[in-house]
Backbone bond lengths (Angstrom), bond angles and torsions (degrees), N, CA, C in turn:
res aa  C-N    CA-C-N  psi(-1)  N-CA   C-N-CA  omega(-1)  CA-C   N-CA-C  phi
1 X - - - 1.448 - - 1.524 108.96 -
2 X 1.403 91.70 124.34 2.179 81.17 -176.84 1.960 97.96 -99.72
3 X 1.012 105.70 155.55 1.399 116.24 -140.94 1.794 98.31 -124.86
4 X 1.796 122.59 -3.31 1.163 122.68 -172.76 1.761 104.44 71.77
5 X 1.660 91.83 173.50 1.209 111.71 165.59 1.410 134.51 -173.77
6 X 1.509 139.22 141.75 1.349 134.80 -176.53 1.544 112.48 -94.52
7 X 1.341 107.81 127.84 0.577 125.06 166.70 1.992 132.78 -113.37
8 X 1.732 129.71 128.56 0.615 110.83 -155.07 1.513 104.77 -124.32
9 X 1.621 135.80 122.40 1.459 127.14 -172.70 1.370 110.64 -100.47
10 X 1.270 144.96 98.62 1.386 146.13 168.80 1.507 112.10 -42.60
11 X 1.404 121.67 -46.62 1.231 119.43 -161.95 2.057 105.08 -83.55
12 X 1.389 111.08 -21.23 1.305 95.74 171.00 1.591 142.79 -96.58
13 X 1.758 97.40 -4.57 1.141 140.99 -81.59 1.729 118.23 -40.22
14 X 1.393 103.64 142.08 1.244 104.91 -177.33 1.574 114.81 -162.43
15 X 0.824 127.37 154.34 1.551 126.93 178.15 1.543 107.67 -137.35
16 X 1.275 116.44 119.16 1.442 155.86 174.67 1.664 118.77 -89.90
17 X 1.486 95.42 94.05 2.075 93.93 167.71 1.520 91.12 -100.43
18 X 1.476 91.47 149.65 1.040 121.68 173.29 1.560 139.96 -90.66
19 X 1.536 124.17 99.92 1.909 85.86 -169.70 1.678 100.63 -135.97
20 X 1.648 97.20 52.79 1.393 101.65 -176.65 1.394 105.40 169.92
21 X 1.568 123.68 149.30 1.386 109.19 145.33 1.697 135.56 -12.88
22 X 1.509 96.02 -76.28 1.380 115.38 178.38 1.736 115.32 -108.72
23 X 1.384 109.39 26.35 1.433 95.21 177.88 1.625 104.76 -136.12
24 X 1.239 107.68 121.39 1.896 106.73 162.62 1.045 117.61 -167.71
25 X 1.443 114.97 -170.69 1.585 118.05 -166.22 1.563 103.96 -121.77
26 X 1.268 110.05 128.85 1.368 112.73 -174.91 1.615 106.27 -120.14
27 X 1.683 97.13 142.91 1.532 100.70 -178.08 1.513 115.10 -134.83
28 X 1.584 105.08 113.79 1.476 94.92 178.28 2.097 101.87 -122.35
29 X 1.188 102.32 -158.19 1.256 106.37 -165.70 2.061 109.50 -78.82
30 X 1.332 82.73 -24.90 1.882 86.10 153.53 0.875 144.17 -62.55
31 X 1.273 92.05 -59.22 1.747 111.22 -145.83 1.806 87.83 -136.42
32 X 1.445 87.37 161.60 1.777 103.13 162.40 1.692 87.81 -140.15
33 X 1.706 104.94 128.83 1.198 102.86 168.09 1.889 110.30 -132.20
34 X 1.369 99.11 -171.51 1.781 103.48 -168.59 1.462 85.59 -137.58
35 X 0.961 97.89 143.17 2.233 114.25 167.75 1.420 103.90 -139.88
36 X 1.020 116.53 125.91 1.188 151.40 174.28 1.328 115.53 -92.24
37 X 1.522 142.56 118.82 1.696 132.29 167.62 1.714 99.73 35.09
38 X 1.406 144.26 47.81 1.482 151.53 105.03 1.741 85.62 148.70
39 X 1.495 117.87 -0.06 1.634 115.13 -150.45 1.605 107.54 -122.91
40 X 1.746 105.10 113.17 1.360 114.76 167.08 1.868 113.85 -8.93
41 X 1.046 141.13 110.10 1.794 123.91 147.87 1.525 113.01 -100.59
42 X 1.366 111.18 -0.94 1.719 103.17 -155.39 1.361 72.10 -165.26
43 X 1.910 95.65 128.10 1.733 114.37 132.52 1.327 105.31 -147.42
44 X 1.602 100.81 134.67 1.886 110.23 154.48 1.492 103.30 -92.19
45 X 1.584 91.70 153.37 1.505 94.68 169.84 2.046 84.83 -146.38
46 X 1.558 75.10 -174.96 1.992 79.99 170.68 1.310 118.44 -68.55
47 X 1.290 116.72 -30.41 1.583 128.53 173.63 1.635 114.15 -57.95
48 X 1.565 112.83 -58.81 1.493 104.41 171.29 2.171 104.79 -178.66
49 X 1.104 113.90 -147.06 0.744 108.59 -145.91 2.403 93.66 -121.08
50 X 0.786 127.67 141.75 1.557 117.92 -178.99 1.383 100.59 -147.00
51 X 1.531 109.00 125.24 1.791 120.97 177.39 1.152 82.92 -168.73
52 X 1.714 105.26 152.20 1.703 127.12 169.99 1.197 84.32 -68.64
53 X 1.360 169.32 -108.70 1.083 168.77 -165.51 1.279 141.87 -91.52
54 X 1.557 124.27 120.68 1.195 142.26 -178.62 1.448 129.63 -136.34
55 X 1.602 101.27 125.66 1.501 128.57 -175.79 1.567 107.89 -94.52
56 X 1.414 99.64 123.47 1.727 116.29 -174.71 1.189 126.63 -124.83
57 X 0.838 121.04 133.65 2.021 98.94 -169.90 1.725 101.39 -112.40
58 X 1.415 120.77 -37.04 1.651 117.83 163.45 1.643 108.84 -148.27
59 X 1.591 101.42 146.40 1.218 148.49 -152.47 1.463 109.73 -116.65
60 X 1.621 104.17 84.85 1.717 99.54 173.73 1.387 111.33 -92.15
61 X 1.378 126.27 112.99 1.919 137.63 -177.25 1.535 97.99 -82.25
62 X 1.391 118.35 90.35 1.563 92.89 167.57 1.787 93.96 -120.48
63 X 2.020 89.12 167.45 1.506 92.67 178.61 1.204 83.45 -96.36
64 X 1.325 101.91 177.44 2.130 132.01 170.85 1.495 106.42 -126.99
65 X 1.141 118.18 118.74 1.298 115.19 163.32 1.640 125.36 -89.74
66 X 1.311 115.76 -176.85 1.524 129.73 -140.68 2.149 84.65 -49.53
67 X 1.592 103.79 -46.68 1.530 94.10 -164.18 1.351 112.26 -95.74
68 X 1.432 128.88 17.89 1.538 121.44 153.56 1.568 97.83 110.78
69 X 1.364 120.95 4.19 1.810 122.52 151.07 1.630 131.48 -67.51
70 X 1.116 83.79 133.35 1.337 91.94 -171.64 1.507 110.11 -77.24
71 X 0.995 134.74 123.29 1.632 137.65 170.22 1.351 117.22 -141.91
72 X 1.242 129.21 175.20 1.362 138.62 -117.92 1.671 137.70 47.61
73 X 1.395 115.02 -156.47 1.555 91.77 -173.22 1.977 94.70 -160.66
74 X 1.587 88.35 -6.34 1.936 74.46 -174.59 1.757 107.60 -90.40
75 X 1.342 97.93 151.39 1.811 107.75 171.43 1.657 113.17 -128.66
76 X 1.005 121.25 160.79 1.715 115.77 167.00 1.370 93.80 -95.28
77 X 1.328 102.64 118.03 1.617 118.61 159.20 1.818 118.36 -92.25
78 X 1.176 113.59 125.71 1.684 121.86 164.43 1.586 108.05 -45.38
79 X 1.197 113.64 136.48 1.425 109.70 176.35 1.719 99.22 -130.81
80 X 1.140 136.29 139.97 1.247 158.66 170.96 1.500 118.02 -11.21
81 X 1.293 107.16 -12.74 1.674 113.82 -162.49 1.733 86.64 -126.31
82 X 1.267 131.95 8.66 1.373 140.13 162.61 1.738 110.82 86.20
83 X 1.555 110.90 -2.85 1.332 123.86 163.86 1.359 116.28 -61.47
84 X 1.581 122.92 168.22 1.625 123.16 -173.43 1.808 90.85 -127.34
85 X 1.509 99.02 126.86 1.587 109.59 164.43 1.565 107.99 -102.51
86 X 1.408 106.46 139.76 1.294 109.62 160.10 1.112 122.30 -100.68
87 X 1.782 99.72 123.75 1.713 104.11 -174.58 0.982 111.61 -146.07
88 X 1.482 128.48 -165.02 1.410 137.51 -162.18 1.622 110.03 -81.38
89 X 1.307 130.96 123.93 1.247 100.02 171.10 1.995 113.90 -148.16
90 X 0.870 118.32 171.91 1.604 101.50 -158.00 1.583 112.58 -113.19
């Protein structure tokens, strides 16, 4: 039974679990990424979000202005029939 493992690099910094030969999740002060069989599928960063595929259920759109406030008020909300409404939200 292989059991994973953490791994931790000071000099890049980053910390590495393990849950495979070729598969884990790595976390540094950038990025959070996923590898799959030796190959990126998933990175967050502060900028946004990157996967061949992604399942969402709600969608907050806000603008930012010049000093880092958040304003506006609409989001895509999930609605019951698995469609997205855009509506008001706080």
């Amino acid at each position: 039974m292989y059991r994973g493992y953490i791994g931790i690099n000071v000099e890049e910094p980053s910390i590495t679990i393990g849950a495979g030969a070729n598969s884990n999740l790595k976390l540094n002060p950038d990025a959070i990424n996923i590898m799959v069989d030796g190959s990126k599928t998933t990175e967050v960063t502060s900028d946004g979000l990157s996967a061949n595929t992604v399942e969402v259920t709600n969608i907050r759109m806000r603008a930012v202005d010049s000093n880092g406030t958040l304003s506006g008020k609409l989001g895509w909300i999930a609605r019951s029939n698995g469609h997205l409404s855009l509506k008001e939200v706080q």
